[in-house]
N, C-alpha and C positions, 0 to 999 in steps of 0.2 A: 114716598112720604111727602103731604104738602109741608112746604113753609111757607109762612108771613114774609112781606117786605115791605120794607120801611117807607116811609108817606110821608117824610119832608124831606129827603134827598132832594136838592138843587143839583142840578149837573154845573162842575166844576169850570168845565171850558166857556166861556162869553162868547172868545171869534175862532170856532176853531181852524186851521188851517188846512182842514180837508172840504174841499166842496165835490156836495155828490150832483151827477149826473142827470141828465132825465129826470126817469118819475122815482128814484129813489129818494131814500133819505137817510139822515146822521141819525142815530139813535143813542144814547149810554142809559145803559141797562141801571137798575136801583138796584142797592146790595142788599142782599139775600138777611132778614133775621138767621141771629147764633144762636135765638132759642126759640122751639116749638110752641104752637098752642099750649100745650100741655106741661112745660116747663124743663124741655130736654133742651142742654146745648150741646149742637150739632158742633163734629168736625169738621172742619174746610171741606173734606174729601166727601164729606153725604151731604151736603148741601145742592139745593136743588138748582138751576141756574132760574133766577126770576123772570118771566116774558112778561114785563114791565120797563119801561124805561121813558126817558123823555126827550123829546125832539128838539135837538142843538141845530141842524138844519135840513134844508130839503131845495131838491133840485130845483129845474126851470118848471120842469112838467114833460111830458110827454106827450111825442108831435104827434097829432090826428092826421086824418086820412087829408082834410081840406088844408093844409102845412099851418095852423096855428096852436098852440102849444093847452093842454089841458091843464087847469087850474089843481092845485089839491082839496083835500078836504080837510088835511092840518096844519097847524103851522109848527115853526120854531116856540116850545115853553110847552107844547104839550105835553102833557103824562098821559102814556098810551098803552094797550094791549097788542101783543104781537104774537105771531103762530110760535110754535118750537121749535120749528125746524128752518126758518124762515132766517132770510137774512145774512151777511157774513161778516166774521169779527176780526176787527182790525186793532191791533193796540198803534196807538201813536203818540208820542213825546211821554211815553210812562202811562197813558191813559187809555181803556179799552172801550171801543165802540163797536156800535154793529151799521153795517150800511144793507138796506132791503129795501124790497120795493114797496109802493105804496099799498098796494094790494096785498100783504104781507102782514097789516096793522089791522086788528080786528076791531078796535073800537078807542074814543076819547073815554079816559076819566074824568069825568066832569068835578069840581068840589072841593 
């Protein structure tokens, strides 16, 4: 069952105190709508996890063969698409995030 998720979620954290790695990045997911297109609201327990979230931060890069470091393609404040299997979830000070790699983010939402 799809569901909708919400489109003005700011992610809560400013500076968070995880800094990721290489070519990963800090993600926090946007929460999932409690009611379907159609007008059902969903329980916690059938709610779909959203592969939507936005980018709190992002490593140095990842070192190339010639030792200088690859740029990304997003930054920190993006709202992104990410795979579903992609990623690992970490909760930290009450707050859950995913860290993945960049190649992990299927595309910017732009708007």
């Amino acid at each position: 069952m799809a569901t909708k998720t919400k489109s003005t979620r700011k992610a809560k954290t400013a500076s968070p105190m995880i800094r990721p790695l290489g070519d990963r990045v800090l993600v926090q997911r946007v929460e999932a709508e409690e009611i379907t297109a159609g007008g059902i609201l969903l329980p916690e327990s059938a709610k779909e996890k959203p592969k939507e979230g936005v980018i709190i931060a992002v490593g140095e890069g990842r070192v190339l063969d010639n030792g200088e470091r690859s740029t990304f393609s997003v930054s920190a404040g993006d709202r992104v698409l990410f795979t579903s299997y992609g990623g690992t979830d970490v909760k930290y000070s009450g707050e859950e995030f995913m860290i993945m790699e960049e190649r992990d983010i299927l595309g910017v939402i732009e708007g």
